[in-house]
C-alpha positions in Angstrom: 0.0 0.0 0.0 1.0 3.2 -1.1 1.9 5.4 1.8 1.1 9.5 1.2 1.3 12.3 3.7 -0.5 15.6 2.7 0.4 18.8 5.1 -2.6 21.3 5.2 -6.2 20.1 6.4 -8.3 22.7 4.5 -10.3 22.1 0.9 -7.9 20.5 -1.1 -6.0 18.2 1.6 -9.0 16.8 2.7 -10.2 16.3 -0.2 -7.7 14.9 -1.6 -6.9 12.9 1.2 -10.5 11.4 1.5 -9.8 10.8 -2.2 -7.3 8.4 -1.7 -8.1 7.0 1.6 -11.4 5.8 -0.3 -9.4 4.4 -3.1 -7.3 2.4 -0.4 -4.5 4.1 0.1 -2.2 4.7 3.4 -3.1 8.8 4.1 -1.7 10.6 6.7 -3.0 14.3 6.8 -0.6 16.9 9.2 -2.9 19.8 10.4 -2.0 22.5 12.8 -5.4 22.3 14.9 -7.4 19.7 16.0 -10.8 19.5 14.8 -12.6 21.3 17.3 -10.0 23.7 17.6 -10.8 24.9 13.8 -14.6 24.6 14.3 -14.1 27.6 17.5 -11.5 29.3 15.5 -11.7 32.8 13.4 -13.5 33.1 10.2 -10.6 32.4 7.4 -12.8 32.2 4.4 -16.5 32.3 3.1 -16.4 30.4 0.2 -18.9 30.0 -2.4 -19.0 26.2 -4.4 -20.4 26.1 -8.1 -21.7 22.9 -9.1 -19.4 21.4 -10.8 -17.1 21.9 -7.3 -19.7 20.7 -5.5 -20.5 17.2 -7.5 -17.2 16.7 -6.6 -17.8 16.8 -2.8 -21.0 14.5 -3.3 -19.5 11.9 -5.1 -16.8 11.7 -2.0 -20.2 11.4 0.2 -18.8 15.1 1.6 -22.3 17.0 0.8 -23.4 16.9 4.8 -25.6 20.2 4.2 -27.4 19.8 1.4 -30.3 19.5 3.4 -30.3 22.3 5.6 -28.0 25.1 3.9 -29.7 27.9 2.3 -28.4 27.8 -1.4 -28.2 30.7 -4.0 -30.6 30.0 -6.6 -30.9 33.7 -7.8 -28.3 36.1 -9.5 -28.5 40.0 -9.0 -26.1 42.6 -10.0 -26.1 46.2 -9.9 -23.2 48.6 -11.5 -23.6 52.0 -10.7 -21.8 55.1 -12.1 -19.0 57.5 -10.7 -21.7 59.8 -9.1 -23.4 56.5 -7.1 -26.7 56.8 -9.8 -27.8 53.0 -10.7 -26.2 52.3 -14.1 -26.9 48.9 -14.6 -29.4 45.9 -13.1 -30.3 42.7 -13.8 -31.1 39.2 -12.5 -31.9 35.6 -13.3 -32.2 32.2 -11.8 -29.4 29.9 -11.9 -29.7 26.8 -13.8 -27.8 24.7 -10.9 -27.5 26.2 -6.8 -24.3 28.1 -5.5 -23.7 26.7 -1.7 -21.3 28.1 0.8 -20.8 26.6 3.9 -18.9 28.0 6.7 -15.2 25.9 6.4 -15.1 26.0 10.2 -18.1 23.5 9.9 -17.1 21.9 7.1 -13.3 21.1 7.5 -13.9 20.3 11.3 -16.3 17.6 10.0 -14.5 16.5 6.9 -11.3 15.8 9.4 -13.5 13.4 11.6 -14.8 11.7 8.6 -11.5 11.0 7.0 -10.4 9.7 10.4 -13.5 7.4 10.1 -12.7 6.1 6.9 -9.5 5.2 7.7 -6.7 8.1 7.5 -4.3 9.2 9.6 -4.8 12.5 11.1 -1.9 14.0 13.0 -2.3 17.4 14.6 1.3 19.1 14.7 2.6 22.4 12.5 4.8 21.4 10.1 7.5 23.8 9.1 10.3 23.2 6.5 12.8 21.2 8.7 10.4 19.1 9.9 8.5 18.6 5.8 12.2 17.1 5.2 12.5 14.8 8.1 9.1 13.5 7.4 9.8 13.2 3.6 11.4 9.6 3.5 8.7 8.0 5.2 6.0 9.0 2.5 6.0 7.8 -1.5 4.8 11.3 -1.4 4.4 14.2 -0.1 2.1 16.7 -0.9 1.4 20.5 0.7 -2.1 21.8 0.8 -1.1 25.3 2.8 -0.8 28.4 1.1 0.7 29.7 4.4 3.5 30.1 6.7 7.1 28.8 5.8 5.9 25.8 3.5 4.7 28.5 1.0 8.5 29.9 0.4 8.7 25.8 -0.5 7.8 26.7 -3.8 9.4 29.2 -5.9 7.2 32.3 -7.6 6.4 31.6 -11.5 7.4 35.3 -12.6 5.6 34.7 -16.3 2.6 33.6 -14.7 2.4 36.0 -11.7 0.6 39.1 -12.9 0.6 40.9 -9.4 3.2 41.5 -6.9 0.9 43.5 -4.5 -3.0 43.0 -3.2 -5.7 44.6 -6.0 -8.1 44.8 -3.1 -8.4 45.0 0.8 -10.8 42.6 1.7 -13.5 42.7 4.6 -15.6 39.3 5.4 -18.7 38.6 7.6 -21.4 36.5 8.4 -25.1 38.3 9.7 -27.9 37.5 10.9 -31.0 39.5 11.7 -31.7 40.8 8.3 -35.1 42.1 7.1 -36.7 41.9 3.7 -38.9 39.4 1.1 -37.0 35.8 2.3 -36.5 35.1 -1.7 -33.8 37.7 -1.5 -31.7 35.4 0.7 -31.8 33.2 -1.7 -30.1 35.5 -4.2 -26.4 36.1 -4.8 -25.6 39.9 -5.2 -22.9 42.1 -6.4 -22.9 45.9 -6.2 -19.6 47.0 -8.6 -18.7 50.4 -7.6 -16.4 51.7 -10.1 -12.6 52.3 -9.2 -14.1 52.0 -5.5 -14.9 48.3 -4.9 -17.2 45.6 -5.0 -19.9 44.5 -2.3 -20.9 40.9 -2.9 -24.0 39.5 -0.7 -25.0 35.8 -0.6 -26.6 33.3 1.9 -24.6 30.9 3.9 -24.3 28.3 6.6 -22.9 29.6 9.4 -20.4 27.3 12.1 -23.2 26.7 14.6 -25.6 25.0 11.4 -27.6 28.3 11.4 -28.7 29.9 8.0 -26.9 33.7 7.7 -25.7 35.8 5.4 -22.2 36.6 4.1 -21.0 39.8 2.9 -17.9 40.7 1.4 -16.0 43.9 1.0 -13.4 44.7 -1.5 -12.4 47.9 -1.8 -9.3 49.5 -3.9 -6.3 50.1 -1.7 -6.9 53.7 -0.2 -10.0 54.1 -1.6 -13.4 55.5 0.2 -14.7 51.8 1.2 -10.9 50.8 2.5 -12.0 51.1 6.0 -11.7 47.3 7.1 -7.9 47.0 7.8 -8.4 49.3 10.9 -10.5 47.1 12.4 -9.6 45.0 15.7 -13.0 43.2 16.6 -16.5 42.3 15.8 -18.0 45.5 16.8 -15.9 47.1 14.9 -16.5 45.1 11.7 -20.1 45.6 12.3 -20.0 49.2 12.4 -17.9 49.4 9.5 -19.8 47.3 7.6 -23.1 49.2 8.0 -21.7 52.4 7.3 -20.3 51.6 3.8 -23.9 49.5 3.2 -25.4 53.2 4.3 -23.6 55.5 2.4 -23.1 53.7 -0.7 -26.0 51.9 -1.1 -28.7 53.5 0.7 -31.7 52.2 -1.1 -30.8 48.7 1.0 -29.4 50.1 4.2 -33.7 49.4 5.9 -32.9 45.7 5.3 -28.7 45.7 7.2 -29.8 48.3 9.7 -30.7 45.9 12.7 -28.2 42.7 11.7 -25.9 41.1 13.8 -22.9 38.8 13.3 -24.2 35.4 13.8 -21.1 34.5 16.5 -18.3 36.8 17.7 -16.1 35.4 15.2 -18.0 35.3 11.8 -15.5 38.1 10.1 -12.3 38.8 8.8 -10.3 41.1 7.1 -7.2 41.0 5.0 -5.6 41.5 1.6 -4.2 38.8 -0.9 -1.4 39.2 -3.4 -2.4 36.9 -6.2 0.4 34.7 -7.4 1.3 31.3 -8.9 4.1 29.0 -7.4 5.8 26.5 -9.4 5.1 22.8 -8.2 7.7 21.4 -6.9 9.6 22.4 -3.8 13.2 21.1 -3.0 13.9 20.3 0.3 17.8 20.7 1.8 18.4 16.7 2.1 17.6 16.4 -1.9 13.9 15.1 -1.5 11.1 17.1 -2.8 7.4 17.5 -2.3 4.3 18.7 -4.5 2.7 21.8 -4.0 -1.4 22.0 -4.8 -4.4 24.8 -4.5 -3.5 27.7 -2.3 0.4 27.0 -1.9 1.1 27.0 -5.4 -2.2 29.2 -6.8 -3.1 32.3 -4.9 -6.2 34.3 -5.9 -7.8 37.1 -4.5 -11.9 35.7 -3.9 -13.3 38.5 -5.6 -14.2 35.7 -8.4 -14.7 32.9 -5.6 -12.5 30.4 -7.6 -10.1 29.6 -4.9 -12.1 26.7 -3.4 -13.8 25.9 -6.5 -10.2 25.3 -8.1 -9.1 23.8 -4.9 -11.9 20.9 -5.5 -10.9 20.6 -8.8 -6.7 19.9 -8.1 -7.1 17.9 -5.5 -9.9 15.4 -7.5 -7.4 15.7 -10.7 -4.2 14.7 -8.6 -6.0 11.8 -6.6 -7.0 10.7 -9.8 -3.4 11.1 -11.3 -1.7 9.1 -8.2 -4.1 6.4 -9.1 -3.1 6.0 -12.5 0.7 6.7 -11.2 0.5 3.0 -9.9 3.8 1.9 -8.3 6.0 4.1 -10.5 7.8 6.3 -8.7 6.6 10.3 -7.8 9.1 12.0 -9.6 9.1 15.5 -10.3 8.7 15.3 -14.2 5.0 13.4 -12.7 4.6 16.8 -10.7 5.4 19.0 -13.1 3.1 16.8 -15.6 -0.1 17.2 -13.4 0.0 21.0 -12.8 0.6 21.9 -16.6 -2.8 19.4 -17.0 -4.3 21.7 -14.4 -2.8 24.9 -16.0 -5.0 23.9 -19.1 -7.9 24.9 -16.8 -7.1 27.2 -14.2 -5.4 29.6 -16.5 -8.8 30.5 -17.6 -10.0 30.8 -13.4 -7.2 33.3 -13.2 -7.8 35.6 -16.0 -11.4 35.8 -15.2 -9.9 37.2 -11.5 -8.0 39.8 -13.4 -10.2 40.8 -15.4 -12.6 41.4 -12.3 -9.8 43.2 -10.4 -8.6 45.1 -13.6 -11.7 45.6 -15.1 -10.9 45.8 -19.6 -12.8 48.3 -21.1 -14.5 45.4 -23.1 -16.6 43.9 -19.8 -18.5 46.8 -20.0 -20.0 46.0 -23.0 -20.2 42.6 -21.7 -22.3 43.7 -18.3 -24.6 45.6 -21.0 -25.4 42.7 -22.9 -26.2 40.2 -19.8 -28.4 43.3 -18.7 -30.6 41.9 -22.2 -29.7 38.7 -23.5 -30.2 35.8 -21.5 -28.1 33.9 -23.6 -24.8 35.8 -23.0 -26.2 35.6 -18.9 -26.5 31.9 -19.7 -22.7 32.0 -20.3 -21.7 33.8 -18.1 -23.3 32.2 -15.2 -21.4 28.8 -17.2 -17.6 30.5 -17.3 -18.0 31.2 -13.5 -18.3 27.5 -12.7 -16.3 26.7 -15.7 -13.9 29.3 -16.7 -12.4 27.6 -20.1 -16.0 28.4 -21.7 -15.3 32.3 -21.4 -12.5 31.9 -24.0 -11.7 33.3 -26.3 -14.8 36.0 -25.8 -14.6 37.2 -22.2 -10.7 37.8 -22.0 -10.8 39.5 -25.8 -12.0 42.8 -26.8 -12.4 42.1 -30.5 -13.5 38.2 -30.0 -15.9 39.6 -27.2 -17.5 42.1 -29.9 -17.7 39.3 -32.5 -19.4 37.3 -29.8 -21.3 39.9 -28.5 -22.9 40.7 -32.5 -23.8 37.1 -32.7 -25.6 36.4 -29.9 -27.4 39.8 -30.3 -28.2 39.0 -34.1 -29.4 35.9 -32.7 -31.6 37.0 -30.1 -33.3 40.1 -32.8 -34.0 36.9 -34.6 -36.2 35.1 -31.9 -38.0 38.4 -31.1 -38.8 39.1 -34.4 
């Protein structure tokens, strides 16, 4: 029996250690909490899963919350102009739900259940010297943490980093006590305030298996909504957060006025320099290890790929170290399975940019999806599968071909 040690217990080491454990493999996964440690610990993320993300989790019998969680089965966006006025708004159902699930809940539970089906959890932080002790007693050894001293494991790809400082400051929360029609929390919504930020609204599943909402703010570095990276506590966050609801969108503030976090800890704040790591790290005794999700591919969650793609590694490398057999893990094999994964998640990262760096193009784009439910159609597909938004989405004169098409086509059905 193959013997592999993953460091990182977050999406894609537990997923890709359940992965394997279920294909009867010998899985030992190193985290630096225990279980219940991460379920009472701060808000890191508030991820949103797409479905082909979260088919993955149900076919690894990880979908515990279908049942209860609120999904989002409604789109809304609104773009206003430089003097605040309502430029844009639109919505539509989504063909398939959007699910996010506090990972406090989710990675707590997913840690107990890969004990239960067999894997090896050790609790113990895990920094370089120790990565190449552990090394020989593994076929391989993979790192799942985008943190701390394993990320300097793996060197920056210059000609695929794009960034080499955060695009936004980011301010995350999870509230409760909202008023309004209860379809509405159903919806996901983004407010795109131009060269200011972006407010994105969505329902979620809190830590204590309570239906709540998650907000996120992303606001240009020293801009008017930068305001979160002064913060020190809930109160704080709440504050803040009403006060940018209030004054720049104050046609909602009636329905955020009276909410609440839904625990002390439901919110974070931070900024994330996007980057992308090459895959294999070389440890000082000559062995190496494979880097995969956040401590090789960094985004910034203003697309909300970075769990989505995290799904997607760790299912295509579980299935690649099945096929492996007992050839050896070399780092040709590494190097092998992220340029397969580069085939896709180019197309997740240039969809970040282009939301971070808006191209005068999307404009034209946001127009269209405003009337053609086709191009919304697309859209709506590129976001849970980015490699269908080329060539049109990243391209001004293919998005204008694109864009004459579908509008030609549409005239056509009306008529």
């Amino acid at each position: 029996m193959r013997q592999i040690g993953i460091i990182g217990a977050g999406q894609a080491g537990l997923c890709l250690g359940i992965s394997l454990v279920d294909a009867g493999y010998d899985v030992t996964i190193f985290s630096d909490r225990t279980p219940q440690a991460v379920l009472n610990s701060q808000l890191r993320a508030a991820p949103l899963l797409f479905p082909d993300a979260l088919e993955i989790e149900r076919n690894l019998g990880l979908n515990f919350w279908d049942e209860e969680s609120q999904v989002c089965t409604r789109f809304h966006n609104q773009v206003l102009d430089t003097e605040g006025n309502l430029l844009l708004d639109y919505s539509s159902n989504l063909e398939k739900p959007w699910q996010g699930v506090d990972t406090r809940l989710k990675f707590s539970s997913w840690m107990e259940e890969f004990v239960c089906r067999g894997g090896e959890l050790i609790v113990r932080e895990i920094n370089l010297d120790d990565l190449d002790k552990l090394a020989p007693n593994y076929d391989l050894v993979v790192v799942a943490v985008g943190k701390g001293s394993l990320a300097t494991l793996f060197e920056r790809d210059a000609q695929r980093s794009h960034h080499n400082k955060p695009k936004r400051h980011l301010g995350t929360g999870l509230f409760a006590n909202l008023k309004g029609d209860p379809t509405s929390f159903r919806t996901f919504e983004i407010t795109n305030l131009p060269n200011i930020g972006e407010i994105f609204k969505y329902p979620f599943y809190d830590k204590n298996e309570n239906p709540c909402y998650a907000f996120g703010f992303e606001a240009y570095p020293q801009g008017v909504t930068d305001r979160f990276s002064f913060v020190q506590n809930g109160r704080e966050f709440l504050e803040t957060a009403k006060k940018v609801i209030r004054e720049f969108t104050p046609w909602e503030y009636e329905i955020f006025e009276d909410m609440e976090l839904s625990e002390e800890k439901a919110w974070l704040c931070g900024a994330i320099t996007p980057i992308v790591r090459r895959p294999v790290g070389h440890l000082p005794s000559g062995a190496i290890a494979m880097g995969i999700a956040d401590a090789i591919i960094l985004n910034d969650p203003i697309a909300a790929q970075g769990a989505n793609n995290a799904n997607k590694m760790a299912h295509l490398v579980a299935q690649k170290i099945i096929e492996r057999g007992e050839r050896k893990f070399d780092s040709e094999w590494m190097q092998a399975v992220f340029d397969e994964f580069w085939e896709y998640v180019q197309y997740s990262i240039g969809l970040t940019d282009c939301f971070l760096s808006p191209p005068e193009h999307l404009q034209d784009i946001g127009m269209a999806m405003a009337k053609n439910p086709d191009v919304l159609r697309d859209y709506f597909n590129g976001i849970n599968n980015p490699p269908s938004l080329s060539p049109w989405f990243f391209d001004s004169f293919k998005a204008k071909k694109y864009l004459a098409e579908k509008n030609a086509k549409n005239l056509a059905i009306v008529t």
